[in-house]
C-alpha positions in Angstrom: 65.9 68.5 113.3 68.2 70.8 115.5 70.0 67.9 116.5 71.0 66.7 112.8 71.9 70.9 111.7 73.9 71.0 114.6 75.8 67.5 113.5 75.9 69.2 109.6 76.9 72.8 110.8 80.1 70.6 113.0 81.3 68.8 109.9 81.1 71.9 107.9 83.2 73.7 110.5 85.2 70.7 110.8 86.3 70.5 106.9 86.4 73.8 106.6 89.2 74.0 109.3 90.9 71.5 108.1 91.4 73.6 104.6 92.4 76.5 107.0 95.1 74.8 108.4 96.5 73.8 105.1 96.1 77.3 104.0 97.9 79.0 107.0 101.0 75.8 106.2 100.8 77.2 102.7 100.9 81.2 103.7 103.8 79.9 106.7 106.0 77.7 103.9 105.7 81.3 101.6 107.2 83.5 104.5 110.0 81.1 105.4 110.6 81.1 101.4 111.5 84.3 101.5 113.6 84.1 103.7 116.1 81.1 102.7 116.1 81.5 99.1 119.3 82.5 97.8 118.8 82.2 93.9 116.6 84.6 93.0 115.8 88.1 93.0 114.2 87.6 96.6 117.1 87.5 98.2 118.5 90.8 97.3 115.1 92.2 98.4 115.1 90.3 101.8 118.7 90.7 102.2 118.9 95.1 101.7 115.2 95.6 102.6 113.9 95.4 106.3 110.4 96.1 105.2 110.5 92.7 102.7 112.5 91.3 106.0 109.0 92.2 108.0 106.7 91.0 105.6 108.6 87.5 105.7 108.0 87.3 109.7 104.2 88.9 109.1 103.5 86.0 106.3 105.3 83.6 109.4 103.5 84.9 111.9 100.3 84.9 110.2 100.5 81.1 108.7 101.8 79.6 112.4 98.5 81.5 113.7 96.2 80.4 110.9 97.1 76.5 111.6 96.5 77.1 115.1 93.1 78.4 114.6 92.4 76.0 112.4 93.4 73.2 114.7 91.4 75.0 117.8 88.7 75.1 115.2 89.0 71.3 114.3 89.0 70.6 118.2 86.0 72.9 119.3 83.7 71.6 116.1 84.3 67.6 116.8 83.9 68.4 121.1 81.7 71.1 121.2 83.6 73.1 123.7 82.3 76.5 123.4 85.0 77.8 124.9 87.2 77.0 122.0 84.6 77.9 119.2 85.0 81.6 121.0 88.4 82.2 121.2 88.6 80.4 117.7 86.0 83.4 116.4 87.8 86.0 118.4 90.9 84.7 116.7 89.7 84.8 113.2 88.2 88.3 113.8 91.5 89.4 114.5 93.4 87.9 111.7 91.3 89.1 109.2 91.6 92.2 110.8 94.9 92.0 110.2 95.0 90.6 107.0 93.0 93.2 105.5 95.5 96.0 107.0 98.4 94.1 105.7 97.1 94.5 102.4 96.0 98.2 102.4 99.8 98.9 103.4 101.5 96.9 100.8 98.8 98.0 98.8 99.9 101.9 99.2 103.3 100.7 99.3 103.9 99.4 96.2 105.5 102.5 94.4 107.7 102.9 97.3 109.1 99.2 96.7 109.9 99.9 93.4 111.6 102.6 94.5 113.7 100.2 96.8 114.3 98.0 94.2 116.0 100.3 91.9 118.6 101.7 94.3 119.3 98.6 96.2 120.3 96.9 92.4 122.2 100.1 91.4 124.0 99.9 94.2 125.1 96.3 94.2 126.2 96.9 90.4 128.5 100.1 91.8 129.7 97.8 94.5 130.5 94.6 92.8 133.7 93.1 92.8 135.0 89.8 91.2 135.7 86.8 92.5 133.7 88.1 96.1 131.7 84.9 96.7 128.9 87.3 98.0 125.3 85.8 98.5 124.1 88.9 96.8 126.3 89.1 94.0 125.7 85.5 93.1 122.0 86.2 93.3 121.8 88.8 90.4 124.3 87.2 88.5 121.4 84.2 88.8 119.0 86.7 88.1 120.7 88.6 85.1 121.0 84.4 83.5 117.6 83.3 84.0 115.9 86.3 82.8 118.6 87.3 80.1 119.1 90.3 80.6 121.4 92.9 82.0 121.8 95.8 84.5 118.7 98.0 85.8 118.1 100.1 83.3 120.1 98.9 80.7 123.6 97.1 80.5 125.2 100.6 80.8 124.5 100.8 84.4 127.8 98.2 84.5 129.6 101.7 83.8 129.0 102.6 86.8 131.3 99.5 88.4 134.9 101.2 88.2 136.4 98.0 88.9 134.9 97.0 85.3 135.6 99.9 84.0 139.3 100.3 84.5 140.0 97.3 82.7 142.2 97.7 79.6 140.8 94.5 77.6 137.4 94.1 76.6 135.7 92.5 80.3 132.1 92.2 80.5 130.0 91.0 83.3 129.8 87.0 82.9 126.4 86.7 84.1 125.0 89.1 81.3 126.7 87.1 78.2 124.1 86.5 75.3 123.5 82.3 75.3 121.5 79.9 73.8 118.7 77.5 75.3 121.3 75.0 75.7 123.8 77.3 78.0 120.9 78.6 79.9 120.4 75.4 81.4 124.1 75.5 83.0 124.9 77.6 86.4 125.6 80.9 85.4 128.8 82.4 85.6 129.9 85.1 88.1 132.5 88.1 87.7 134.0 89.7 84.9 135.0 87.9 81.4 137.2 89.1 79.0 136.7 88.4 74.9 138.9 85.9 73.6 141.6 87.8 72.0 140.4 91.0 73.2 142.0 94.2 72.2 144.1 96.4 74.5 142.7 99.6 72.5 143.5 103.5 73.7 139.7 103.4 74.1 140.0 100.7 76.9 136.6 98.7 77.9 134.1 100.0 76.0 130.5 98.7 76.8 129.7 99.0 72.7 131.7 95.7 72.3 130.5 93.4 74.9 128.5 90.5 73.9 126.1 91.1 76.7 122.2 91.6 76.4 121.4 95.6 76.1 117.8 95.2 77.8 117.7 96.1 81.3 116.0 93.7 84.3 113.6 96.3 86.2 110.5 95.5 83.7 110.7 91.8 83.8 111.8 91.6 87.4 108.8 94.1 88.4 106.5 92.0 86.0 107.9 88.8 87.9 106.8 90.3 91.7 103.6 91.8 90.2 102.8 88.5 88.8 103.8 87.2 92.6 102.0 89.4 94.6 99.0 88.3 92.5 99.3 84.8 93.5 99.4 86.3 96.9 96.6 88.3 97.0 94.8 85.2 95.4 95.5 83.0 98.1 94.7 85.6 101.1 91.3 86.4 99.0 90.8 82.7 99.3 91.7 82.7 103.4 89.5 85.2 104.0 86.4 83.9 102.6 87.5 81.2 104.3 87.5 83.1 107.9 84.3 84.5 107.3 82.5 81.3 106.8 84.5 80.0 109.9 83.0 82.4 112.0 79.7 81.9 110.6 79.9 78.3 111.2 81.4 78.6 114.2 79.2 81.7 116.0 76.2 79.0 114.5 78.0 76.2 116.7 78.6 77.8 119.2 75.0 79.3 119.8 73.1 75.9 119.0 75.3 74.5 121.4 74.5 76.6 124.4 70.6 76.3 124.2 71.1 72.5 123.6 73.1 72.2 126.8 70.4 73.8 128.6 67.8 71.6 126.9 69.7 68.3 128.1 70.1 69.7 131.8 67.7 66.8 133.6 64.4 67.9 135.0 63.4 66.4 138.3 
């Protein structure tokens, strides 16, 4: 009988593991995400903010450890090595340890990222030039396409761009020009556009005639990370409950394993 629970508890541990490793690749292919991708609103954030930079090399970090355990865990399930099942428990003890700190701080942190959010868009509006060929320009003017709308706030925050604003001809930013289904399916454009025929008024470029979309992009671009973050938080629930059963399974294993060595040592 202890001989077949201790052959059920190892396969247990054994699948188990193997879904923690795939986990950890998932949590590890997320960090490096952050990191490469240049289309969407995740590069301005990783690219202006060293504490999204961080949480890229934590979500790394975390998934190249997680599929390390879970291969230690694989190996010390299918040999019995007690030695492995112990550093694998120590190991998961501290990740979770660590997960669950990770998420208090963002947790608390959240209001402060919004914060960050604001001025780091705000600032690349005041700063943008046309015709740059910067990695963050072209991201918002990705952004502003996709999610069809314009500016922060509102499209007035373009005022703010004195480039823009010393034009004599009605010049809008490209990126923020009202399309239909059809155009939203082409690369968005970058820079400034001017109306066809536009008028060289005494008025100058005034933001009442562009053919741009008034709403701003900080309430669907905070809905869009909220709605991220709780994919997030989904899967790291999921890892953890993960973790603990691990290092039930494994503490199990690793007991049973002890007093069955001893049992097998021959008598004479």
């Amino acid at each position: 009988m202890g001989s077949a629970c201790i052959k059920v508890t190892k396969y247990f541990l054994f699948l188990f593991n193997l879904l923690f490793f795939v986990l950890g690749a998932v949590i590890l292919g997320f960090g490096m995400w952050i990191l490469v991708d240049k289309n969407s609103f995740i590069s301005i954030l990783q690219t202006s903010s060293t504490s999204f930079k961080v949480a890229a090399y934590v979500f790394i970090s975390v998934g190249a450890l997680t599929m390390l355990m879970g291969f230690l865990g694989c190996l010390g399930a299918v040999k019995e090595v007690r030695c492995l099942l112990g550093m694998y428990f120590a190991f998961l003890l501290l990740i979770l340890i660590a997960q669950v700190t990770a998420g208090v701080f963002f947790y608390f942190n959240m209001g402060q990222l919004k914060q960050e959010m604001g001025s780091i868009v705000t600032k690349l509006i005041h700063n943008y030039t046309d015709g740059s060929g910067d990695n963050l320009q072209e991201a918002w003017d990705y952004v502003q396409a996709q999610v069809k709308c314009c500016g922060w706030v509102s499209y007035l925050n373009w005022t703010e761009n004195t480039e823009l604003m010393n034009r004599t001809s009605i010049t809008f930013p490209c990126s923020c020009k009202k399309s239909d289904e059809d155009d939203a399916l082409m690369m968005p454009q970058k820079g400034f556009c001017e109306v066809p025929f536009g008028n060289k008024t005494q008025s100058g470029n005034n933001p009442k005639d562009w053919p741009v979309y008034q709403e701003g992009c900080m309430e669907k671009v905070q809905g869009w990370l909220q709605e991220n973050l709780g994919v997030i938080l989904g899967v790291c629930v999921g890892v953890a409950v993960i973790e603990l059963l691990g290092m039930f399974l494994s503490m199990f294993l690793c007991r049973r394993v002890h007093s069955e060595d001893y049992s097998k040592v021959p008598k004479y």
